[in-house]
VOBA-5867 format. One line per 4 residues: for each residue x, y, z of N, C-alpha, C. Coordinates in Angstrom, 2 decimals. Layout:
X,Y,Z,X,Y,Z,X,Y,Z  ...
end
This chain:
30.25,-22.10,19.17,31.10,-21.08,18.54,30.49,-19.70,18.76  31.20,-18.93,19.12,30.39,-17.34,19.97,31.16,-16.47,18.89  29.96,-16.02,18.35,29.92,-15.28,16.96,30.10,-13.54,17.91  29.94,-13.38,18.50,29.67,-11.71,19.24,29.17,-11.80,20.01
29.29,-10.57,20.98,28.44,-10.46,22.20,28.60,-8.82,22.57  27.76,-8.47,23.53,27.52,-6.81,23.72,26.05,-6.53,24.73  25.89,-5.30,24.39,23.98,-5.25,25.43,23.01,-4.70,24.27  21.88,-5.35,24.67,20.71,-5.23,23.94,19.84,-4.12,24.99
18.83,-3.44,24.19,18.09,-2.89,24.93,16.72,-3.46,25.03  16.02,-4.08,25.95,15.05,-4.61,26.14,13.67,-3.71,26.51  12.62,-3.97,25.72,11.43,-3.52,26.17,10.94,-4.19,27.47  10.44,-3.99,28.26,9.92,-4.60,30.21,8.67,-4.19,30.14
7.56,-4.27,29.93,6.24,-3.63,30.10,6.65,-2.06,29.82  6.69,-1.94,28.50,7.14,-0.13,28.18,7.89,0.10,28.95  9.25,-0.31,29.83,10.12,0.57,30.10,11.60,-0.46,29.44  12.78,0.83,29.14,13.56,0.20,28.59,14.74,-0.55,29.22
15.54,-1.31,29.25,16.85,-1.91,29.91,17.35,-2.50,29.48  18.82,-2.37,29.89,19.96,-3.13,28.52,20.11,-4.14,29.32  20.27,-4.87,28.77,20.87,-6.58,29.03,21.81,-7.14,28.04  22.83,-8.15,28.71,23.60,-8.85,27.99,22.97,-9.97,26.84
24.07,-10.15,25.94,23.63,-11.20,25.04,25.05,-11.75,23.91  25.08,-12.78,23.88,25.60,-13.54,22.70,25.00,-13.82,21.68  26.20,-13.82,20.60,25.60,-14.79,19.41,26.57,-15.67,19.29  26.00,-16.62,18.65,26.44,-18.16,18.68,25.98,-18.88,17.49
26.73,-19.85,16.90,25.69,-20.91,15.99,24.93,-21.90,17.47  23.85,-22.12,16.59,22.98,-23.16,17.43,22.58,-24.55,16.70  22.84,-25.67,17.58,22.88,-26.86,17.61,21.46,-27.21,17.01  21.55,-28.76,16.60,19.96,-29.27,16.39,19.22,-29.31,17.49
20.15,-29.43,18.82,19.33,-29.49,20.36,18.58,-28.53,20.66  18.89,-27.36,19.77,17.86,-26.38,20.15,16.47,-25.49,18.97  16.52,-26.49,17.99,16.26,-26.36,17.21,14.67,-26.40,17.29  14.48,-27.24,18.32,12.85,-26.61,18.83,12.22,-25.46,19.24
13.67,-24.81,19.94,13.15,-23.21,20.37,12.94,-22.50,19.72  14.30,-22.36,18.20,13.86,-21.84,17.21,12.51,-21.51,16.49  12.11,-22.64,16.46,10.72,-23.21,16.15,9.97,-22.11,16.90  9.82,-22.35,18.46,8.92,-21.98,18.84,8.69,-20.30,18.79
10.22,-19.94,18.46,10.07,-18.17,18.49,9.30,-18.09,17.18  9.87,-19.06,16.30,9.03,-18.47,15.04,8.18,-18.45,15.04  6.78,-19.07,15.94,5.92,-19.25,16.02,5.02,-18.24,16.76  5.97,-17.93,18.14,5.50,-16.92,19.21,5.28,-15.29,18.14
6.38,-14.98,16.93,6.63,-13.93,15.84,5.73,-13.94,15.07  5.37,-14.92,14.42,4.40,-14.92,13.63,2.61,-14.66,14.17  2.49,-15.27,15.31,1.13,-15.48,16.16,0.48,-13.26,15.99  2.22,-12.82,16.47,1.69,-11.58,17.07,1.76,-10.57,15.47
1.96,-11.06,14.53,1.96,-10.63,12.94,0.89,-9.98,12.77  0.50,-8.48,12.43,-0.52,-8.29,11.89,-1.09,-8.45,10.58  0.01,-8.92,9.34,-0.23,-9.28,8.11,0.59,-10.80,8.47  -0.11,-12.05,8.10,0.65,-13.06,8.19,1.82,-13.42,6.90
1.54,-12.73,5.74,1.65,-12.96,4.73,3.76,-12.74,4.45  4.10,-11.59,5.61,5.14,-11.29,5.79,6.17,-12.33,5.84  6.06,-13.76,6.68,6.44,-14.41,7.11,6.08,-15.64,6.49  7.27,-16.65,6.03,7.21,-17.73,5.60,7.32,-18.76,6.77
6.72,-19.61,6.83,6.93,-20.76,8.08,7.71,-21.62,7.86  8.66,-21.75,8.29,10.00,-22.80,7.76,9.29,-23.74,8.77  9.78,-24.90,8.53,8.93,-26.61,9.54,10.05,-27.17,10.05  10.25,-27.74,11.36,10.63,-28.41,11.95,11.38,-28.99,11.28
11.06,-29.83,10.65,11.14,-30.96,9.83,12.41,-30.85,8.56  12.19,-29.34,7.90,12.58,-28.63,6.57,14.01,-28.09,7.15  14.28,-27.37,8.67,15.11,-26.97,8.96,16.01,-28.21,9.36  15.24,-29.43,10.08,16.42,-30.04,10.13,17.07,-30.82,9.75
16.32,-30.98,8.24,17.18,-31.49,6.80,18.01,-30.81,6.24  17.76,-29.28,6.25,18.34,-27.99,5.97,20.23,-28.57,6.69  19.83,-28.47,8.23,21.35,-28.61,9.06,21.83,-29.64,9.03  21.36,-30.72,8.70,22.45,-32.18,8.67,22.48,-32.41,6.94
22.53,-30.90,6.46,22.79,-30.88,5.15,23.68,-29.50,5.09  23.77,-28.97,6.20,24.74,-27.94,6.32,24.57,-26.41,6.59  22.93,-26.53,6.32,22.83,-25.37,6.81,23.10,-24.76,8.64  22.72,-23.25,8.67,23.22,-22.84,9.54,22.40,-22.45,10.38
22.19,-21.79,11.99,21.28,-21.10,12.50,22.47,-20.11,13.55  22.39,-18.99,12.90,22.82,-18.05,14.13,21.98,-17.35,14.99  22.39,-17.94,16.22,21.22,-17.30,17.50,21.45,-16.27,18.22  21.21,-15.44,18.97,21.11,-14.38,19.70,20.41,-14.83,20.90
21.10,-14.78,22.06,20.72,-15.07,22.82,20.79,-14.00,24.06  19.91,-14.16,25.44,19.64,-13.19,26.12,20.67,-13.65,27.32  20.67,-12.96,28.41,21.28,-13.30,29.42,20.83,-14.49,29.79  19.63,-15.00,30.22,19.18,-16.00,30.73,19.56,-17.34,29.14
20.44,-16.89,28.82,20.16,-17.85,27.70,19.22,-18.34,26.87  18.19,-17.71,26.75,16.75,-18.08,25.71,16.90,-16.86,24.19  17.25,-18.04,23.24,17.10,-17.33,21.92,16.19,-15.78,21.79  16.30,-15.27,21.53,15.63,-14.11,21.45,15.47,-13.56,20.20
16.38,-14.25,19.15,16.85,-13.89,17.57,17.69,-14.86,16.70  17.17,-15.22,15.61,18.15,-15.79,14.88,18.00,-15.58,13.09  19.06,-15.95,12.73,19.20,-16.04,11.02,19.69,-17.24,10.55  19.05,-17.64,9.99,18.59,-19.16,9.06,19.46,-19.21,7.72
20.66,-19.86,7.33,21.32,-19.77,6.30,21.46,-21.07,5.84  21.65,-21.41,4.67,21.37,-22.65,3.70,22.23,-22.70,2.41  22.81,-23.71,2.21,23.79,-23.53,0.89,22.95,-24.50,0.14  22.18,-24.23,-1.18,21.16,-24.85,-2.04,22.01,-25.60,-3.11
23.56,-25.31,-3.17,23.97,-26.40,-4.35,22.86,-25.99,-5.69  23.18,-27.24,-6.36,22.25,-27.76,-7.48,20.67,-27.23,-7.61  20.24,-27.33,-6.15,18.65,-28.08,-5.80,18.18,-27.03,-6.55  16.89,-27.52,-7.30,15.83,-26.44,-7.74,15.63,-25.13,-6.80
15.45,-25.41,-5.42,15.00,-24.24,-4.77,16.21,-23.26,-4.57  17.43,-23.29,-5.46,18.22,-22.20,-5.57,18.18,-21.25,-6.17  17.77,-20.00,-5.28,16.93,-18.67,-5.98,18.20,-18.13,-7.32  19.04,-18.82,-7.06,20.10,-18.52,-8.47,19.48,-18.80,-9.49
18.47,-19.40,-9.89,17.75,-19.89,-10.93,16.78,-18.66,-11.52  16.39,-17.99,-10.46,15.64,-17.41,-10.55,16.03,-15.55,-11.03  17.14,-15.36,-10.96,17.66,-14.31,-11.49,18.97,-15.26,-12.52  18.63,-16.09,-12.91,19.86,-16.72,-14.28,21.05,-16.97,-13.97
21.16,-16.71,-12.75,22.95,-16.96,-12.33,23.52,-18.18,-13.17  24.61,-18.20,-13.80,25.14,-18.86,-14.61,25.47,-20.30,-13.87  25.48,-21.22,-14.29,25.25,-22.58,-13.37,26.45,-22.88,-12.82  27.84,-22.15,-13.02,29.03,-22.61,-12.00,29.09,-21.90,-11.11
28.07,-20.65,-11.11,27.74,-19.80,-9.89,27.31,-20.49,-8.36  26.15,-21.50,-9.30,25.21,-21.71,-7.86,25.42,-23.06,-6.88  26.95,-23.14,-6.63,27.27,-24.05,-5.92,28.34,-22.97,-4.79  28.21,-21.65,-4.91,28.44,-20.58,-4.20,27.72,-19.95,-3.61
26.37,-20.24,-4.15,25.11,-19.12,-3.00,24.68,-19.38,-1.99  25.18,-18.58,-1.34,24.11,-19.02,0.32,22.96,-18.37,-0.13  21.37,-19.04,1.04,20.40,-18.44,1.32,20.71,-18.02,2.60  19.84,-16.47,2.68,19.86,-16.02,4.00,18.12,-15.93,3.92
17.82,-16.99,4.45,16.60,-17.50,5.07,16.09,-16.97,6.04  15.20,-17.63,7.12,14.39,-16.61,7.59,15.33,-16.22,8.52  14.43,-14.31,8.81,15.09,-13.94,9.93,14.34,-13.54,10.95  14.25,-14.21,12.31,13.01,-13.81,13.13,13.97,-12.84,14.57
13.13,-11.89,15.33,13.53,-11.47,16.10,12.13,-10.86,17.19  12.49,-11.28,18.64,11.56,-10.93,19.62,11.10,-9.80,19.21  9.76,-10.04,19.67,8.95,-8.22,19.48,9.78,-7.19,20.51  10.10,-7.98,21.67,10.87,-7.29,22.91,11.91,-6.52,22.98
12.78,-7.16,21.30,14.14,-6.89,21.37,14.30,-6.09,20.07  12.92,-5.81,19.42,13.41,-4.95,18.06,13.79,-3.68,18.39  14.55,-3.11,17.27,15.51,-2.02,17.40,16.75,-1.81,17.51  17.39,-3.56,17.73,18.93,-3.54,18.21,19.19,-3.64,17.13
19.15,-3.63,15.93,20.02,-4.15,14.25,20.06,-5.59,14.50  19.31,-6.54,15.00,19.88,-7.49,15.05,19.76,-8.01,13.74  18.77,-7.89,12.94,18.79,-8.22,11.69,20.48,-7.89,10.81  20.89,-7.01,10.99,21.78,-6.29,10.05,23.44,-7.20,11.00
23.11,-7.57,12.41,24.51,-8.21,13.01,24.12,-8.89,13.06  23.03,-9.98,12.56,23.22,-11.46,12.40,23.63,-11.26,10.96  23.53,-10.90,9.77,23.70,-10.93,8.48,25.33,-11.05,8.07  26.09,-9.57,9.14,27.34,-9.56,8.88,28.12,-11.19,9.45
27.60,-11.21,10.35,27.89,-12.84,10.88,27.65,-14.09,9.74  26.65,-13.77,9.42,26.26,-14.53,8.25,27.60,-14.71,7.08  27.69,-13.48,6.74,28.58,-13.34,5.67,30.01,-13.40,5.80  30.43,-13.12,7.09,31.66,-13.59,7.39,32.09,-14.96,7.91
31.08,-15.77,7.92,31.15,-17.16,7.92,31.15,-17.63,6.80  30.16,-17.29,5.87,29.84,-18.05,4.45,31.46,-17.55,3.43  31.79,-16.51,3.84,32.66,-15.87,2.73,34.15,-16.71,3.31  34.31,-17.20,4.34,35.26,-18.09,4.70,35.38,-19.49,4.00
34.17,-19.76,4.07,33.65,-21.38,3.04,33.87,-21.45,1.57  34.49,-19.86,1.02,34.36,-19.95,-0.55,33.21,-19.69,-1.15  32.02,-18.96,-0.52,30.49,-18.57,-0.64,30.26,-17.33,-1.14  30.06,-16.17,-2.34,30.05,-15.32,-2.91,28.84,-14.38,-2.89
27.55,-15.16,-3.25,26.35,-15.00,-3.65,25.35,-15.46,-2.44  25.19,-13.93,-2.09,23.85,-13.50,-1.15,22.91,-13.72,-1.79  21.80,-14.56,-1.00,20.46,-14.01,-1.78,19.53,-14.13,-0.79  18.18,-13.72,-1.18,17.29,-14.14,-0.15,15.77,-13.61,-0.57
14.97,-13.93,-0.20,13.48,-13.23,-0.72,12.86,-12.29,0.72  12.70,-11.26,-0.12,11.42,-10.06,1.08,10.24,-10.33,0.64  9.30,-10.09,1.68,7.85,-9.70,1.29,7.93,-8.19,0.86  7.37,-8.10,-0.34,7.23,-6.49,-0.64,6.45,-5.46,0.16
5.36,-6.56,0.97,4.96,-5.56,2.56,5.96,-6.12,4.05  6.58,-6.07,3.65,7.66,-5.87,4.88,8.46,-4.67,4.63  8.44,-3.51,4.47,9.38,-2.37,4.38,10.44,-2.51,5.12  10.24,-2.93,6.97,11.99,-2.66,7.51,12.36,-4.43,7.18
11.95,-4.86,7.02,12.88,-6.08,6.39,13.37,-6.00,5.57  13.10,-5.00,4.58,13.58,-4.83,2.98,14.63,-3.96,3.08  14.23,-3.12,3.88,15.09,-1.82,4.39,16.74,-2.52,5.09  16.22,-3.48,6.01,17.60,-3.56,6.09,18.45,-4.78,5.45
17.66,-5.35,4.78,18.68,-6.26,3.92,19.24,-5.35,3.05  18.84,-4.12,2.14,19.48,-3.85,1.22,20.43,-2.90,1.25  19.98,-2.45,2.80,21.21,-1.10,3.27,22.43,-2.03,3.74  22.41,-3.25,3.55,23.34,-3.83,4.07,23.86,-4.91,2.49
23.50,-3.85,1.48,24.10,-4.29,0.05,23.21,-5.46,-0.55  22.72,-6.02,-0.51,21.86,-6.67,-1.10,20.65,-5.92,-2.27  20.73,-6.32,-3.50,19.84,-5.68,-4.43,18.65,-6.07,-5.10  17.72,-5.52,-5.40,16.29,-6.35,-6.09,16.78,-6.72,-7.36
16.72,-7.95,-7.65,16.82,-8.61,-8.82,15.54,-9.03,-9.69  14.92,-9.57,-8.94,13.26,-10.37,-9.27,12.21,-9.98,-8.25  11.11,-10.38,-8.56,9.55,-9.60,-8.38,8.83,-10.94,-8.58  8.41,-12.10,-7.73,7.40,-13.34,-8.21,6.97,-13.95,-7.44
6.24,-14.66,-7.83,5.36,-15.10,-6.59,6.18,-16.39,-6.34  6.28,-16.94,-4.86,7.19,-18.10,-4.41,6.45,-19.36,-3.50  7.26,-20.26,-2.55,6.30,-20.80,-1.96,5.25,-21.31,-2.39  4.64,-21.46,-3.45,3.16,-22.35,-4.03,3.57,-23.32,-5.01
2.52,-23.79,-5.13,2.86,-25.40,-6.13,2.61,-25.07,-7.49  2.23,-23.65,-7.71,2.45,-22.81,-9.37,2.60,-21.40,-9.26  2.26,-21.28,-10.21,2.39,-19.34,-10.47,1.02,-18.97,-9.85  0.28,-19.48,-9.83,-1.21,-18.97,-9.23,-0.77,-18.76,-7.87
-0.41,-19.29,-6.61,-0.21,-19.43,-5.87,0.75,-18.78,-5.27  0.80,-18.71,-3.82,2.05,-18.39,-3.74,2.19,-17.20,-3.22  3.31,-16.57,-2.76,3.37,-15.11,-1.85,4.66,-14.43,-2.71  4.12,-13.10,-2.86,4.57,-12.33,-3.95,6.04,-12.16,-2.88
7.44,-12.11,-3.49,8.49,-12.18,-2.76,9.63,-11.09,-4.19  9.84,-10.42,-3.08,11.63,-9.32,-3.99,12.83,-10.90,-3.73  13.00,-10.81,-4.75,14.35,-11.76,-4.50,15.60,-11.20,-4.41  16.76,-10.90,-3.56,17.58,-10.20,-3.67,19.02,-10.65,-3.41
20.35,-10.30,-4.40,21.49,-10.70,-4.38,22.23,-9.92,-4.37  23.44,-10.59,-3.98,24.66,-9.85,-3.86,25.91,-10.34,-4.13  27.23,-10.27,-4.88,28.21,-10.65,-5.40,29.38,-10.11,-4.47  29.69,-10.95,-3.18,31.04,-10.47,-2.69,32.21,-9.90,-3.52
32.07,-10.59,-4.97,33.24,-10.09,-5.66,32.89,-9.65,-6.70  31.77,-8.86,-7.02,31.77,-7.52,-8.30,31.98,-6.94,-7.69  31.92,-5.45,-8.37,31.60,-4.05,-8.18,30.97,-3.69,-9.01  30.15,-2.57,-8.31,28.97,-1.75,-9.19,29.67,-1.02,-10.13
29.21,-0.80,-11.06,29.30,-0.39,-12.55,29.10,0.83,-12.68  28.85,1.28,-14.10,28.45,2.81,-14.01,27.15,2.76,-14.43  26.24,3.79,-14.02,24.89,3.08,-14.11,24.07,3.93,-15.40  23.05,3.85,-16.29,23.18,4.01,-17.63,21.43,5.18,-17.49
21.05,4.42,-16.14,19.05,5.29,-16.30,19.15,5.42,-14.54  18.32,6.03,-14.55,17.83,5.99,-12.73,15.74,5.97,-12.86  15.55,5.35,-11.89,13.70,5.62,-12.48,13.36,5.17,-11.11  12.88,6.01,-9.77,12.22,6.50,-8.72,10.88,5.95,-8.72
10.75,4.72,-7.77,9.30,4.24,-7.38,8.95,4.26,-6.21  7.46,4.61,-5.65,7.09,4.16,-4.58,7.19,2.48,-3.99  7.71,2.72,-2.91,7.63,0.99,-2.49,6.56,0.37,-2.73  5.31,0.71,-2.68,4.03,0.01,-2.49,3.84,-0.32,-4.33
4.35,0.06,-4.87,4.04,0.34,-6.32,4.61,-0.97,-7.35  4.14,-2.09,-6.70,4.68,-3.10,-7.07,4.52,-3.25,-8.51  3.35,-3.03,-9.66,3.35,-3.29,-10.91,4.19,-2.26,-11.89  4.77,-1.35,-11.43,5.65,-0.61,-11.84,6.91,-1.22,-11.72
7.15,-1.78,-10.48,8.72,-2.37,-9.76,8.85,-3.59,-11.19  8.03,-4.47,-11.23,7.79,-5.60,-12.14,8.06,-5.46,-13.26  7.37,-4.09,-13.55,7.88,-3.60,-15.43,8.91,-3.26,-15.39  9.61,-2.35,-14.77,10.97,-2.16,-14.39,12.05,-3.35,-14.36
11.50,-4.06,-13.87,13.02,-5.34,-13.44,12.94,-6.07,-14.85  11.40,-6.92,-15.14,11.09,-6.62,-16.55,12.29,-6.15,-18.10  12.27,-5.21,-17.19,13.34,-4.18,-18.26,14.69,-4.47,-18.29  14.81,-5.61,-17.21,16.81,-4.66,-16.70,16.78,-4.13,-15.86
15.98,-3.31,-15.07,16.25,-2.26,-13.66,17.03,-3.03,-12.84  17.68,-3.03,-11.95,17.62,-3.56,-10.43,17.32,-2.38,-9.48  16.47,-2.74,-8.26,16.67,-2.18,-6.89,17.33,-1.96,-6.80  17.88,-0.53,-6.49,19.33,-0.38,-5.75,19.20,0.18,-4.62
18.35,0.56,-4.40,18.91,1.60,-3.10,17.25,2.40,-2.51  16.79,2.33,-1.03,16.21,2.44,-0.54,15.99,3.36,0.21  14.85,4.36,0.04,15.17,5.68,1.14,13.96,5.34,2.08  14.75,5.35,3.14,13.31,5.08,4.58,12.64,5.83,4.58
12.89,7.04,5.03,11.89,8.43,5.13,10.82,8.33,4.15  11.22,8.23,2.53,10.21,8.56,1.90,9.62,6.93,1.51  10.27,5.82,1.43,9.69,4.89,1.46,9.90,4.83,-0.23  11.12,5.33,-0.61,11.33,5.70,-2.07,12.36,4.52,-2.60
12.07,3.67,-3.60,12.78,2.37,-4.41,13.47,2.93,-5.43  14.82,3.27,-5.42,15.64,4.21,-6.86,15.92,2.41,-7.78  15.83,2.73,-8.58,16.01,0.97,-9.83,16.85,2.11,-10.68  18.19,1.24,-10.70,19.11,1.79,-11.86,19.20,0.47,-13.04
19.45,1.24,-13.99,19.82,0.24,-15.05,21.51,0.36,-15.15  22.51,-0.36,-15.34,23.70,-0.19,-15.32,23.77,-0.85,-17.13  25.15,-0.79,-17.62,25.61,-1.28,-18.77,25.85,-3.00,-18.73  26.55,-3.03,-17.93,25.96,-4.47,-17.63,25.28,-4.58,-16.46
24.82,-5.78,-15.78,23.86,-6.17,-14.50,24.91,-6.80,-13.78  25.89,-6.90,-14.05,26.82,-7.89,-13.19,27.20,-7.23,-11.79  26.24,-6.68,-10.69,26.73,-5.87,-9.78,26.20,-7.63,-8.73
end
């Protein structure tokens, strides 16, 4: 199924060139390559901590349970990019739990799971046009509720999930077998069918300023809105939270 197609601009040993590419869902047959980009992405990581390692194994219980993989592919046909989506139902690991979503909610949430992309090929948005793909698939299925976890040191990962509407809800540590453990993760959602409210406080944090972000959400705040330049986190409080 060919989700889009267009030209990418490719890095060549520092020089630039556009090349063709599709997106597509991808099969379990290729579900090794996946693998292996995530692997080739992570290797060249200068903080590993950014990146969660999804397993072989996890993804392909994930897809013969329904989840999704949208790929990006290059001319020569070799993945170059993809986004990892998952409908959690019931299961404990539905981050709906984790911001209270009311329990007839969370048989509507997709996860938008990991998102990996060639070092070669960053800069195209592919993050932000695999997502819309994302969501115009899931929102066909009867699927409402975005969510997904950032590393709070990933800035353009954060950056572009939330310019693309997604909001900080939660601040906690994830991934470990307790609260000790574990990699500190923004959890973030989105309601195809609210609308934002009128909002009641505004309170301006540095991104890096995580024990502030914490007391804040703490409070009621949500993330709303992200300024690149200054690397500035605006948290509004609204009258209700239902955005």
């Amino acid at each position: 199924m060919v989700l889009g197609n267009g030209k990418l601009i490719k890095d060549k040993h520092g020089n630039m060139e556009l090349e063709d590419y599709n997106m597509k869902l991808l099969g379990k047959d290729r579900l090794r390559e996946v693998i292996d980009l995530q692997q080739h992405v992570y290797d060249n990581l200068p903080n590993k901590e950014v990146l969660y390692m999804d397993s072989y194994e996890d993804m392909l219980s994930d897809m013969e349970s329904g989840a999704k993989i949208i790929g990006v592919l290059n001319s020569k046909n070799r993945i170059i990019a993809y986004r990892y989506i998952a409908f959690p139902g019931v299961n404990k690991r539905n981050l709906g739990y984790d911001i209270s979503l009311d329990e007839d909610q969370l048989n509507k949430v997709v996860h938008l799971e990991t998102t990996v992309v060639d070092p070669k090929y960053r800069g195209n948005s592919l993050q932000s046009l695999t997502l819309e793909a994302a969501q115009g698939l899931s929102k066909k299925e009867g699927y409402n509720h975005f969510m997904c976890t950032v590393s709070p040191y990933n800035f353009f990962s954060l950056y572009n999930i939330m310019k693309n509407g997604l909001k900080i809800k939660a601040l906690k540590k994830k991934y470990g077998t307790d609260e000790e453990e574990g990699l500190w993760r923004f959890i973030l959602h989105s309601d195809l069918n609210k609308k934002s409210l009128n909002p009641i406080d505004l309170v301006i944090s540095k991104w890096a300023n995580l024990d502030m972000q914490k007391e804040l959400i703490d409070q009621g705040y949500i993330g709303y809105e992200i300024i690149k330049d200054t690397k500035q986190l605006n948290y509004v409080k609204f009258d209700d939270a239902a955005i």
